[in-house]
Structure formats: structure tokens, C-alpha cells
PyMOL CGO cylinders between C-alpha atoms (Angstrom):
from pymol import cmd
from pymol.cgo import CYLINDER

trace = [
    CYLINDER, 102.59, 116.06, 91.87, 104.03, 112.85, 92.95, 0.3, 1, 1, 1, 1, 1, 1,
    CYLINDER, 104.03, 112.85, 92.95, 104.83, 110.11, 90.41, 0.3, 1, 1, 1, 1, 1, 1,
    CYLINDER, 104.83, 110.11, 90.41, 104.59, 106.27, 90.55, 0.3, 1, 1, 1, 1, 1, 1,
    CYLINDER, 104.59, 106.27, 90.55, 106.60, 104.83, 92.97, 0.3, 1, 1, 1, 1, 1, 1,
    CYLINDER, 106.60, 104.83, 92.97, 108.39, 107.75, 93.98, 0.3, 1, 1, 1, 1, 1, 1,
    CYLINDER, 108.39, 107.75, 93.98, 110.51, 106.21, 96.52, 0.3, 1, 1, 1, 1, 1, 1,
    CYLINDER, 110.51, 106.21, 96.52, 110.07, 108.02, 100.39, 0.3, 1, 1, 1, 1, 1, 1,
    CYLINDER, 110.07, 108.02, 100.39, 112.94, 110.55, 101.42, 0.3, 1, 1, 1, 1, 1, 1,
    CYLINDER, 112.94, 110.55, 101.42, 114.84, 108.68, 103.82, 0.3, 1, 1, 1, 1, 1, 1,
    CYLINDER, 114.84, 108.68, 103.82, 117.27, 110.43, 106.00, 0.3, 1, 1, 1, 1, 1, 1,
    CYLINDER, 117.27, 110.43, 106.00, 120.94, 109.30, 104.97, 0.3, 1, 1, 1, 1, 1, 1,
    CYLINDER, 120.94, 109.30, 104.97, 123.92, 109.23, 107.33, 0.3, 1, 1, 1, 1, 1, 1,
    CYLINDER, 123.92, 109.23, 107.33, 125.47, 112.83, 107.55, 0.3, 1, 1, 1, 1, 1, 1,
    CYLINDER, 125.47, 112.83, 107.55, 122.23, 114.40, 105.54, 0.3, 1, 1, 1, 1, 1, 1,
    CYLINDER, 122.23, 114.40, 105.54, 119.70, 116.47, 107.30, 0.3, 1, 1, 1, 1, 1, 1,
    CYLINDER, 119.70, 116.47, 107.30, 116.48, 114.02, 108.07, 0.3, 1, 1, 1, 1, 1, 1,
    CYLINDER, 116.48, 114.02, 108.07, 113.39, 114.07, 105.97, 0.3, 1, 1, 1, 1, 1, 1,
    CYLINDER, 113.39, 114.07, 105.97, 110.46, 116.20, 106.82, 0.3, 1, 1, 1, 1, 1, 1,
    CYLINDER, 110.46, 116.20, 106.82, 107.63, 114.66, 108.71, 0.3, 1, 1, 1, 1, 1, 1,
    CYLINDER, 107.63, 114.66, 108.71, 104.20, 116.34, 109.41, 0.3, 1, 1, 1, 1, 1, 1,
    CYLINDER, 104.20, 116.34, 109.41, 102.45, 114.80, 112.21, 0.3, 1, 1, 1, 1, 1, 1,
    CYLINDER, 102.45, 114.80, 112.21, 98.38, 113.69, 111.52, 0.3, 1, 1, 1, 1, 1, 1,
    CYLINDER, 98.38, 113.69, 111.52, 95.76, 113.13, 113.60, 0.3, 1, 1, 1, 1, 1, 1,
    CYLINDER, 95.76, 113.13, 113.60, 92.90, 110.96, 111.65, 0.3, 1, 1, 1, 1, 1, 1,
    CYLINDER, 92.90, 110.96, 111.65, 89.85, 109.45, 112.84, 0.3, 1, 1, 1, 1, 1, 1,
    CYLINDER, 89.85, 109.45, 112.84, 89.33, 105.70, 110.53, 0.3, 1, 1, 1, 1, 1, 1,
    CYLINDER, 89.33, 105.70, 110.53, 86.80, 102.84, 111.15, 0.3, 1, 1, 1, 1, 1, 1,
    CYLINDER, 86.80, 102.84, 111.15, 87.22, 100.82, 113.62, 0.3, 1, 1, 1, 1, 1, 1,
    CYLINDER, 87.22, 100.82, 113.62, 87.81, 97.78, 110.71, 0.3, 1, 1, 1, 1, 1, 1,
    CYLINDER, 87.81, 97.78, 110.71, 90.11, 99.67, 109.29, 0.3, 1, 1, 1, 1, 1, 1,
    CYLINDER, 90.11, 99.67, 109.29, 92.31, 100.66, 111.92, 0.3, 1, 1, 1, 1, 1, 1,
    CYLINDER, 92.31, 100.66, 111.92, 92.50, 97.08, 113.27, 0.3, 1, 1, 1, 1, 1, 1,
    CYLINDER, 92.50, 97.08, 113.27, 93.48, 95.60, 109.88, 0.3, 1, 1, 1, 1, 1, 1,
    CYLINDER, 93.48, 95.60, 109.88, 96.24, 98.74, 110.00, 0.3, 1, 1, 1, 1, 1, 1,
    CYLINDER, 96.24, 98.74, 110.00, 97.61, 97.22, 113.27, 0.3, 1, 1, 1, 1, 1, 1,
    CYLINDER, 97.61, 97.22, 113.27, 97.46, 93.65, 112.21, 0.3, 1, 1, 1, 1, 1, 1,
    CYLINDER, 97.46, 93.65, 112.21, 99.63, 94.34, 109.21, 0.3, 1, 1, 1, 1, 1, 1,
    CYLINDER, 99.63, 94.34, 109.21, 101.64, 96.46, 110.93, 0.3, 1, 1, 1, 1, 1, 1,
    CYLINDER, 101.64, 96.46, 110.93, 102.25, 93.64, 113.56, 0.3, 1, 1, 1, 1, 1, 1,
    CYLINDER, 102.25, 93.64, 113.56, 102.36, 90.82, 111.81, 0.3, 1, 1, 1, 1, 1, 1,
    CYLINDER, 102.36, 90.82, 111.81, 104.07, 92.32, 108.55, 0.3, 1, 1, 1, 1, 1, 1,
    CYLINDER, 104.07, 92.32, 108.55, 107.13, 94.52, 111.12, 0.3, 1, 1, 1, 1, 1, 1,
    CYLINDER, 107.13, 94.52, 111.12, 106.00, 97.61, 108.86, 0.3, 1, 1, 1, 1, 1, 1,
    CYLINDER, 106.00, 97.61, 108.86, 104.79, 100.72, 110.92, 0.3, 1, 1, 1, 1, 1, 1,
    CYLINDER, 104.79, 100.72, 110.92, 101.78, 102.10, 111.05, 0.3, 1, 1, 1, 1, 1, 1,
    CYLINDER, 101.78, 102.10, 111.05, 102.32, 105.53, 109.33, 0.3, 1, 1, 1, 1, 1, 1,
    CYLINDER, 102.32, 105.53, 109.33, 104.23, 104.18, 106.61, 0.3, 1, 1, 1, 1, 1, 1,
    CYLINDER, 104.23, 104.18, 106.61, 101.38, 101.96, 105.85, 0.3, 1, 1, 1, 1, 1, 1,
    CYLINDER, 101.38, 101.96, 105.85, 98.75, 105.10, 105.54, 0.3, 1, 1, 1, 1, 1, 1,
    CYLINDER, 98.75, 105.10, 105.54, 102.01, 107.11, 103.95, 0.3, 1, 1, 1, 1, 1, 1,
    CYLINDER, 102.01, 107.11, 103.95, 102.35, 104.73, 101.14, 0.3, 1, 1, 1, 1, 1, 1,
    CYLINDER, 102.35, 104.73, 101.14, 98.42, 104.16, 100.73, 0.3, 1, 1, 1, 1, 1, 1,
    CYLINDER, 98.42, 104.16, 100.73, 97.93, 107.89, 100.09, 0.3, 1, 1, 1, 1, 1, 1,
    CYLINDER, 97.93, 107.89, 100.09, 100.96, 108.26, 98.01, 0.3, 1, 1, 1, 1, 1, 1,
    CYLINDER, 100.96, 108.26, 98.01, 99.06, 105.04, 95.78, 0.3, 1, 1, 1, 1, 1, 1,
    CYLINDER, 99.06, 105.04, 95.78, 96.00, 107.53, 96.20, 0.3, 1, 1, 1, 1, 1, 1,
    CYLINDER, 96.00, 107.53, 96.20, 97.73, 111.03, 94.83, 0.3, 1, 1, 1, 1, 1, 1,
    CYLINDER, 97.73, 111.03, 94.83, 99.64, 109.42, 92.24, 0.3, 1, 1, 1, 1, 1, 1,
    CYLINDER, 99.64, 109.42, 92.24, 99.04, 111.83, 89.30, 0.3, 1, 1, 1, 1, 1, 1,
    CYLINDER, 99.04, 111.83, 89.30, 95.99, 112.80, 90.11, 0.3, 1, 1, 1, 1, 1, 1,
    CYLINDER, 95.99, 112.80, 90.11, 95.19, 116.55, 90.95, 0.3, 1, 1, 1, 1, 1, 1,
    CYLINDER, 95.19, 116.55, 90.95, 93.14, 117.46, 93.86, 0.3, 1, 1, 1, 1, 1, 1,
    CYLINDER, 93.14, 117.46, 93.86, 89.99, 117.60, 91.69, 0.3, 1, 1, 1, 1, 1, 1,
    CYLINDER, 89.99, 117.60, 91.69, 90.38, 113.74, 90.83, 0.3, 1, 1, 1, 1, 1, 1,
    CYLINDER, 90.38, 113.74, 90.83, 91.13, 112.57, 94.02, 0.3, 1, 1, 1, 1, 1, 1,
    CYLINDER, 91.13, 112.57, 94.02, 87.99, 114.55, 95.72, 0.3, 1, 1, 1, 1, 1, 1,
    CYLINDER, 87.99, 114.55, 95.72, 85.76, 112.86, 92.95, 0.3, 1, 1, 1, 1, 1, 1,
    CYLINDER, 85.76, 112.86, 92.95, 86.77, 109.34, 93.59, 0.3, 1, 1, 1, 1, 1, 1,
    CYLINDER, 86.77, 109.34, 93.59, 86.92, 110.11, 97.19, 0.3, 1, 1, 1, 1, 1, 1,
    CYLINDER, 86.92, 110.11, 97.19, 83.37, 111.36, 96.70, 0.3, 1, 1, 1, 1, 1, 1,
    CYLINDER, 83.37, 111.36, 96.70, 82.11, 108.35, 94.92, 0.3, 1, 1, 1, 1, 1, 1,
    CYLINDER, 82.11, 108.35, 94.92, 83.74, 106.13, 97.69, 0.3, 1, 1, 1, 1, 1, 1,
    CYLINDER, 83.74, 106.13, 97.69, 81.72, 108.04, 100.29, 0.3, 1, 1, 1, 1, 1, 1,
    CYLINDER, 81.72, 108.04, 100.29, 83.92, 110.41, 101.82, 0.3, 1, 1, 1, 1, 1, 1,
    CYLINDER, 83.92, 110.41, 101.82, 83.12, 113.47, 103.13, 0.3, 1, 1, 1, 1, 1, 1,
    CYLINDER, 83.12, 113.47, 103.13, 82.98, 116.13, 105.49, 0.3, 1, 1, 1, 1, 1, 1,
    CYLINDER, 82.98, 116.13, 105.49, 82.97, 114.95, 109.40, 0.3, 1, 1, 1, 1, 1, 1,
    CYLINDER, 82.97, 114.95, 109.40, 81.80, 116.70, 112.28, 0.3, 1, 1, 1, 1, 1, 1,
    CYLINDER, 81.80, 116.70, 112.28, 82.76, 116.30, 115.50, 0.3, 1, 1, 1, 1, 1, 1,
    CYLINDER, 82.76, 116.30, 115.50, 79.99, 116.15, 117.98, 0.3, 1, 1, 1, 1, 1, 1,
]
cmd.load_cgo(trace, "trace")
């Protein structure tokens, strides 16, 4: 379970690089341009934006807690169609 600011694992010099998983996510428009405009006007990237959101998200919570406030957020299931 990941704890408060547990601080990304950034390759070092001479160490073997961190693992990445590439996503594919569909957002709201809104939110995706508010992504880019931080992104852009902050010099932060884009996926360590989302990485450090969700990280704020799972922060000792177990699967069943983040669901439920997922759930009371409006989140669920999409279909593509």
C-alpha cells in the first residue's frame, strides 16, 4: 500500500530505470484541458500530473475505500460504443 508522500522511483545514474506501465484513459474534455494547461504552463508532464493525483488517491486506502469514494464521486463502469 503506498504511504504519504512516498517519493516516485527515479532512475539514478548507473541503476537500472524505474518501471513504467503505459495507460490509455479516456477523461472529460475539462479535465484533460486543465491537465495540459498545467502541464504547459507549470513545465510538469502530463503523466506525472495523473501519477501523483492517483498516488494522493491510493494513499492508504485499500481498494474497497477507494471504489466507495470513487462511487460516491460518480465513477463507474464505461462502455465503449
Amino acid at each position: 500500500m503506498l504511504q504519504p508522500n512516498q517519493p516516485f522511483e527515479l532512475s539514478v545514474a548507473g541503476e537500472e530505470p524505474a518501471a513504467f506501465l503505459k495507460l490509455s484513459v479516456n477523461v472529460h474534455e475539462t479535465i484533460g484541458n486543465r491537465l495540459r494547461e498545467i502541464a504547459f504552463q507549470e513545465r510538469l508532464s502530463e503523466s506525472s500530473i495523473v501519477e501523483v493525483a492517483l498516488r494522493e488517491l491510493f494513499v492508504e486506502k485499500n481498494n474497497a475505500k477507494v471504489a466507495k469514494y470513487l462511487r460516491a464521486r460518480g465513477a463507474s463502469l464505461r462502455r465503449k460504443g
